[in-house]
N, C-alpha and C positions, 0 to 999 in steps of 0.2 A: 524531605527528599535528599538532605545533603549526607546522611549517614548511609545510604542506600547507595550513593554514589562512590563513598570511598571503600564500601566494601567490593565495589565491584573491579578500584583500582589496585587494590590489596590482591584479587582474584588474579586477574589477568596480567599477565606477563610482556616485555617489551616484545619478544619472539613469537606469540598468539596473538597479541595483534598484526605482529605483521604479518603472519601466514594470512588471516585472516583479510587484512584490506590488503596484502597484494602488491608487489613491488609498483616502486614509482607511483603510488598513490597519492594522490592530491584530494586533501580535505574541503582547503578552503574555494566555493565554487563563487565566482563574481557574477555571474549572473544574476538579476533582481529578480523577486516574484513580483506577482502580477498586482498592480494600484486599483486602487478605486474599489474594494471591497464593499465599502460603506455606503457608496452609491449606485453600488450596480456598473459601472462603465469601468469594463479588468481594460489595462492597458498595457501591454508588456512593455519591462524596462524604462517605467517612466516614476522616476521617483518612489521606490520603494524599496527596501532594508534588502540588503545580500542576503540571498538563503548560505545558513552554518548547519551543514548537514556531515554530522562525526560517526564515529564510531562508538559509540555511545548513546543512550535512550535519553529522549529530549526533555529538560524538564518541566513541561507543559505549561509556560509563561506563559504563551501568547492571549491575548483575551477572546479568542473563541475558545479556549479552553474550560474558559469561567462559569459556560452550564451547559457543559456535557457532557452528559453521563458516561462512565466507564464501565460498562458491561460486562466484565470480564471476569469466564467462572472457576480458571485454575491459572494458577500465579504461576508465573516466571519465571527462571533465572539469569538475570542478565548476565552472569560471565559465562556460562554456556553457550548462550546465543553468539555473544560476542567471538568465542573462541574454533566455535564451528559452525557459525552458521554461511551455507551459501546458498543461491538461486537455482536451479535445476530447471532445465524445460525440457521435457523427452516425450515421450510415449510414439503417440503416431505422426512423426518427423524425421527429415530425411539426416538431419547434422544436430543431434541431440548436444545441449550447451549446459558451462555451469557458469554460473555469475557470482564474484565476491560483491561485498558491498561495494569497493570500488571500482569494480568496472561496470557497475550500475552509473554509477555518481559518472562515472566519464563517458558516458551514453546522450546523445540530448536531451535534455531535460526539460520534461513538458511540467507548464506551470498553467494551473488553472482554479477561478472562481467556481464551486458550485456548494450546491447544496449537499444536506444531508440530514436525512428521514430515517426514523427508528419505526419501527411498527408499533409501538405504544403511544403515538401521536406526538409526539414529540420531535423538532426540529432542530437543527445547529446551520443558521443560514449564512454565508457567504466564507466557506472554509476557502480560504489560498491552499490549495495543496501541491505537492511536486514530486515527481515521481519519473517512471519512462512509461510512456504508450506503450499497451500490452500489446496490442497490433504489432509493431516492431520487435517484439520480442517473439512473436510467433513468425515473423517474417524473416528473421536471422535461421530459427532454427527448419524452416522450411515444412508445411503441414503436407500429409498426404494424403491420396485421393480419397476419401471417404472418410474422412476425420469430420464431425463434426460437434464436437465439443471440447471444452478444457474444465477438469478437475484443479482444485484447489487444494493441495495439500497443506498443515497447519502443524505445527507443534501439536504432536500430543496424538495427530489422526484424531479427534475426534470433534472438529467445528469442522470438518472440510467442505468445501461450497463446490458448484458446477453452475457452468452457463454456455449457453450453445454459441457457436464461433461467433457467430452474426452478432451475438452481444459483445463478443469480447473483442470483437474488431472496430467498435465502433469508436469514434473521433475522443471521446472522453472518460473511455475505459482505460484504468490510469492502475500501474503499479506502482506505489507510494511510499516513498521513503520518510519523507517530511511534512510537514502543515505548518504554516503561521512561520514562516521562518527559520523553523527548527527541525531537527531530527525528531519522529516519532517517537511521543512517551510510550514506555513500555505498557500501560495499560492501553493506547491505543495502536499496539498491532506491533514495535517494533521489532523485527530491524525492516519490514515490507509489507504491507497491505493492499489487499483490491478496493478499487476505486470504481463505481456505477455511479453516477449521481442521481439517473433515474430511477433505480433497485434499493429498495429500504433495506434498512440497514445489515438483518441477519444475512445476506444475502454478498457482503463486503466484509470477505473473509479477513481477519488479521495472523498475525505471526506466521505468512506463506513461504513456505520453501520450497516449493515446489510446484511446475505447469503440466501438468500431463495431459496430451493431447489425445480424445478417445473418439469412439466412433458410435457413444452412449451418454447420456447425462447419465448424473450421481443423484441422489437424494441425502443432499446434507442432513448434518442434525436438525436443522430445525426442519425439514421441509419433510423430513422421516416423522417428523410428530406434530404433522398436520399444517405446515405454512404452506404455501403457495409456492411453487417452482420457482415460476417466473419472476414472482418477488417485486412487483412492479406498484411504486411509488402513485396510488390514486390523483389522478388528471389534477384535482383543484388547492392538491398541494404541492404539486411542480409552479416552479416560476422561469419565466422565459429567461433563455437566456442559461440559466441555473443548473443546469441537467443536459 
């Protein structure tokens, strides 16, 4: 990991990062994520490690990292991202917005226990992740009368996901910068990822830049070659709580 990081600091410039994260930016956030991972009972702000959420892809220490898998089918380049990436929510809204990374980070910052289901039966159980409520971000930019979905756009255009408001409004639909304490590693989704806890995995678009609000579902890649729309996590591998 660590030659992959100095090329990225060779890459980027003092000037594109700061275009990039944005005057008056503040990296370091004090706020704790959430305890009790390992037993199930998340408690905010009670004894647990400051989330270090940079400018830069995370290098996936934490130990929920340790078995799972990185799905990921076309590489990256991290000083691109770095250099131009920002957030965009437009389409059918009244005050279309763009977001750096740091005016993410200085958003309130939702931290939460849940799970995470691949459709190949496989699980990664009690991810901390941190992010902003997508809610709130559909709520800044103000939706209009007959919107009733959001597209997921993705590096590349071609993983992009869709889910009807109703999902994306819900308490624990989470755009996500971090996990485990850290900035997202680039193989899982940095610099922003969707967060469902209920929706298996192909269905939790990574590298998002963009909300576009329509008044249609999309048929992502996978669901264009026979997945399921809905995407919805089978009953007896949810756990309370968890999702």
């Amino acid at each position: 990991m660590k030659p992959r990081e100095e090329r990225v600091d060779q890459a980027v410039t003092r000037r594109t990062l700061l275009d990039w994260l944005g005057r008056g930016a503040a990296l370091a956030l004090a706020s704790p994520l959430l305890n009790g991972c390992a037993t199930g009972h998340a408690r905010a702000g009670a004894g647990a490690d400051s989330g270090q959420f940079s400018f830069k892809p995370g290098e996936g220490s934490a130990p929920i990292y340790a078995d799972w898998r990185a799905l990921t089918v076309d590489p990256q380049d991290p000083a691109a991202l770095i250099s131009s990436w920002q957030l965009r929510v437009d389409g059918m809204v009244r005050e279309p917005r763009s977001y750096s990374f740091a005016d993410l980070l200085a958003l309130p910052r939702q931290d939460q226990v849940t799970d995470f289901h691949c459709v190949e039966g496989w699980s990664v159980l009690d991810v901390p992740w941190s992010g902003v409520s997508l809610a709130r971000l559909l709520d800044a930019a103000g939706t209009l009368p007959g919107a009733s979905h959001v597209t997921f756009h993705t590096f590349g255009d071609v993983y992009d996901e869709s889910l009807p408001l109703s999902v994306a409004r819900e308490p624990k639909t989470l755009m996500a910068f971090g996990a485990g304490g850290q900035t997202l590693p680039l193989d899982h989704g940095f610099p922003l990822r969707l967060v469902v806890p209920r929706l298996l995995g192909y269905k939790n678009a990574k590298y998002v830049y963009r909300l576009e609000v329509t008044d249609h579902p999309v048929d992502g890649y996978w669901v264009a070659r026979g997945y399921s729309y809905s995407g919805e996590v089978p009953a007896e591998r949810l756990r309370t709580g968890k999702y």
